[in-house]
mmCIF file of the C-alpha atoms, coordinates in Angstrom:
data_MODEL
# 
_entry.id   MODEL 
# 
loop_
_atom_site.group_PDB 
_atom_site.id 
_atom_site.type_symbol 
_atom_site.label_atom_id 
_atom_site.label_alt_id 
_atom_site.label_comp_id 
_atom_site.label_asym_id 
_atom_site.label_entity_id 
_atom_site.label_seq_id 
_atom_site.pdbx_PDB_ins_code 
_atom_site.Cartn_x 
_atom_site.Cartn_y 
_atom_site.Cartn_z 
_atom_site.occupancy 
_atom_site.B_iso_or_equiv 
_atom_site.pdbx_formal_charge 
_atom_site.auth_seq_id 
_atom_site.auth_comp_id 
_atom_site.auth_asym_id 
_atom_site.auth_atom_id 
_atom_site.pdbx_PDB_model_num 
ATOM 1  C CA . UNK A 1 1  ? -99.319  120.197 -142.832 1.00 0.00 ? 1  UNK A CA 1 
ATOM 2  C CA . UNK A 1 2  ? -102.963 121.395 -141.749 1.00 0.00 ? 2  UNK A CA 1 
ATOM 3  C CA . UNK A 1 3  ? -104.621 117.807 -142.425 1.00 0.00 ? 3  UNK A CA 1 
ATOM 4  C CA . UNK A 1 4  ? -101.613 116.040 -141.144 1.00 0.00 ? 4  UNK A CA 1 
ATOM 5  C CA . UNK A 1 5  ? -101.012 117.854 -137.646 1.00 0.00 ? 5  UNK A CA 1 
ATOM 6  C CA . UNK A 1 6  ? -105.130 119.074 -137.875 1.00 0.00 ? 6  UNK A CA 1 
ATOM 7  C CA . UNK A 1 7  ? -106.528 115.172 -137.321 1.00 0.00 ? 7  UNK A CA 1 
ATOM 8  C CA . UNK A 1 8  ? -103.796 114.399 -134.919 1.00 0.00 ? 8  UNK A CA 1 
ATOM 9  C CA . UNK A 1 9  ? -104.203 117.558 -132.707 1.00 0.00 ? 9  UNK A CA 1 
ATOM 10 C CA . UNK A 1 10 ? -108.530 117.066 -133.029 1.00 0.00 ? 10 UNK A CA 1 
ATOM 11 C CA . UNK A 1 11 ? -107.767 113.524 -131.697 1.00 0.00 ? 11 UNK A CA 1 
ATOM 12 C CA . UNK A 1 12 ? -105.384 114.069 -129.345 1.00 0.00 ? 12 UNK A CA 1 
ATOM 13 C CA . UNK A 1 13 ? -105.441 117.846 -127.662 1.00 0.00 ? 13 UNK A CA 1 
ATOM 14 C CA . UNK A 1 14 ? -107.903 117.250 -125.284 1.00 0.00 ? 14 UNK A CA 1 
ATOM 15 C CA . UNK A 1 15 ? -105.787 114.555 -123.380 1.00 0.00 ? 15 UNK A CA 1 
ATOM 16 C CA . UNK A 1 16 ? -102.459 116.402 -123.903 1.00 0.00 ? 16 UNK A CA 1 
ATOM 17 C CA . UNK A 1 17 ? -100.705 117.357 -121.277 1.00 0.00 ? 17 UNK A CA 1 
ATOM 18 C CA . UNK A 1 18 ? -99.391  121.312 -120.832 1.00 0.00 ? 18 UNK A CA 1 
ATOM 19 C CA . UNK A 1 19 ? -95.975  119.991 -121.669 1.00 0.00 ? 19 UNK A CA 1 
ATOM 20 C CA . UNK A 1 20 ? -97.151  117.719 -124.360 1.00 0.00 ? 20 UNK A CA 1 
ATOM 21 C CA . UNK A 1 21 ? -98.985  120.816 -125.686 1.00 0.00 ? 21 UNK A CA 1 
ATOM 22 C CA . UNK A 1 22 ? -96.152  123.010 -125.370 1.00 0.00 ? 22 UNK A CA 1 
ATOM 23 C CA . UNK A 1 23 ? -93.888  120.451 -127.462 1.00 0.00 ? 23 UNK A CA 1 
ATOM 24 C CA . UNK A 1 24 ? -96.650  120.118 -130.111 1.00 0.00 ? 24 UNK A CA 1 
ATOM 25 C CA . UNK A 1 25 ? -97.059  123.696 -130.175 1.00 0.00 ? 25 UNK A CA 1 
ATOM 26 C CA . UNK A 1 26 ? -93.401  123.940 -130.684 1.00 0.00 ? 26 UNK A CA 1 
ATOM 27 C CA . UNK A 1 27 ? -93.493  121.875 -134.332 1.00 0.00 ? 27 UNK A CA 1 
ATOM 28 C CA . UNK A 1 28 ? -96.337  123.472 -135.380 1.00 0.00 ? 28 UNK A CA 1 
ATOM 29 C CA . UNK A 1 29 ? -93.478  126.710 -135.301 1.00 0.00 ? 29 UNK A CA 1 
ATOM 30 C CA . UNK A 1 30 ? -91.557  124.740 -137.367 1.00 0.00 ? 30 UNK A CA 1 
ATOM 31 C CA . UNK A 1 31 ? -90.837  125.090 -141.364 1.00 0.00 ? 31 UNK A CA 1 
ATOM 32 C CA . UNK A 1 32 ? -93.350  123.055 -142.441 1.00 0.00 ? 32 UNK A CA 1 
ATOM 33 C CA . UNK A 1 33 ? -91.437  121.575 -145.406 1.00 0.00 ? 33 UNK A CA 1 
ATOM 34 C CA . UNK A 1 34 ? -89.054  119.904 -142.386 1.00 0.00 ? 34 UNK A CA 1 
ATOM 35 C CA . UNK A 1 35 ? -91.406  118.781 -140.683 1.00 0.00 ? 35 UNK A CA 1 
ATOM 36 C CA . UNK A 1 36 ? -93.254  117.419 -143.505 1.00 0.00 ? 36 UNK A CA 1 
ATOM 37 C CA . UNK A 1 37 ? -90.171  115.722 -144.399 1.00 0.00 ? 37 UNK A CA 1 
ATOM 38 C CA . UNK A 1 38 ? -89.785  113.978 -140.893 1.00 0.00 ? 38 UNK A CA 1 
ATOM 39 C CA . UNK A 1 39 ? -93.732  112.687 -141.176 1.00 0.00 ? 39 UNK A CA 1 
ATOM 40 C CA . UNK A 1 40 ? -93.792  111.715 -144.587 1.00 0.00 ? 40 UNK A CA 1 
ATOM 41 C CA . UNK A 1 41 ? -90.328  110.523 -145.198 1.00 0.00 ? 41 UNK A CA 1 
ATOM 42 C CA . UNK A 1 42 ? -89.067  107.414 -143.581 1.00 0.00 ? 42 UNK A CA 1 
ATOM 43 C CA . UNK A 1 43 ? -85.145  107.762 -143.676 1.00 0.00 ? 43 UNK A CA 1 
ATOM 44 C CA . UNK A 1 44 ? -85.540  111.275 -142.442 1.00 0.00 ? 44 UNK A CA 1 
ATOM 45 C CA . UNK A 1 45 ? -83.017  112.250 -139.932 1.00 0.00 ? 45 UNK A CA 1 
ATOM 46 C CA . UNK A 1 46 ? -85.632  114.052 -137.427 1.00 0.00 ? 46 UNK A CA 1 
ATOM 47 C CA . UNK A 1 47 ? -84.105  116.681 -134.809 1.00 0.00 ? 47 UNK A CA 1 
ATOM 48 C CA . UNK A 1 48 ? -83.918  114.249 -131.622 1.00 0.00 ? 48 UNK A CA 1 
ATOM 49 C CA . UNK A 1 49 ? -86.007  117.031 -129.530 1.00 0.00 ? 49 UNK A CA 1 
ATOM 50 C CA . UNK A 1 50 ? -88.899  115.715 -131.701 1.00 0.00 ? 50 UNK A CA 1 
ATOM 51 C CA . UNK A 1 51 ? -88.169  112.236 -132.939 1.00 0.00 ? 51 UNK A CA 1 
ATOM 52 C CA . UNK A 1 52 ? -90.711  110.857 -130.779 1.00 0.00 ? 52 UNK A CA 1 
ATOM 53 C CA . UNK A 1 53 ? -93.950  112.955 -131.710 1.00 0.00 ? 53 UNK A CA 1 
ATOM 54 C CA . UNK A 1 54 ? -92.795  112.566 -134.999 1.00 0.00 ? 54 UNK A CA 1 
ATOM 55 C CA . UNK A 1 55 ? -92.800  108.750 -134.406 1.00 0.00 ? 55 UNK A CA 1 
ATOM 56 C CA . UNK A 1 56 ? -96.592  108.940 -132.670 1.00 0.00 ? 56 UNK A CA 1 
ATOM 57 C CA . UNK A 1 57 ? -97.378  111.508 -135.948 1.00 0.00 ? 57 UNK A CA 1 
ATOM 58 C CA . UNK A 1 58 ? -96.494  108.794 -138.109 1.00 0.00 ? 58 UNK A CA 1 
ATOM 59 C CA . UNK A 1 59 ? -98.273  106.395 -135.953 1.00 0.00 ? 59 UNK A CA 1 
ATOM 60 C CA . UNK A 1 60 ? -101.519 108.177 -135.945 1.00 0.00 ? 60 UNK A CA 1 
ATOM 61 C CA . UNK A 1 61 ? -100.974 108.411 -139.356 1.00 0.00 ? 61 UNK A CA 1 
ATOM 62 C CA . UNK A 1 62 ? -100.803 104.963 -140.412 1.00 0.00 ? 62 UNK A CA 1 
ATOM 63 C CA . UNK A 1 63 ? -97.232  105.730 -141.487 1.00 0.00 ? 63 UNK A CA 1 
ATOM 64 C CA . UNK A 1 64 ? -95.155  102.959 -139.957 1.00 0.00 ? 64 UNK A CA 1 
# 
């Protein structure tokens, strides 16, 4: 979970907004083996508060 929310937070943080921090910071409080599930695993069934960070994780990613 370090290299996968690491890259996207070096790449992204700086433009975040304080609520788009907040929500990221908010995952990152998450069990990890959830929310590696939701990144990693397409048919996942993400928690809606976070299905579309997981989405732009995924993007970033090269997931999708």
């Amino acid at each position: 979970m370090d290299i996968l929310l690491g890259r996207y937070a070096e790449a992204r943080l700086e433009a975040m907004t304080a609520e788009e921090l907040d929500h990221f910071e908010a995952l990152v409080e998450l069990p990890d083996p959830d929310v590696q599930n939701w990144i990693l695993s397409p048919g996942a069934v993400v928690d809606p508060d976070y299905a579309p960070l997981v989405a732009e994780l995924r993007r970033f990613h090269g997931l999708v």
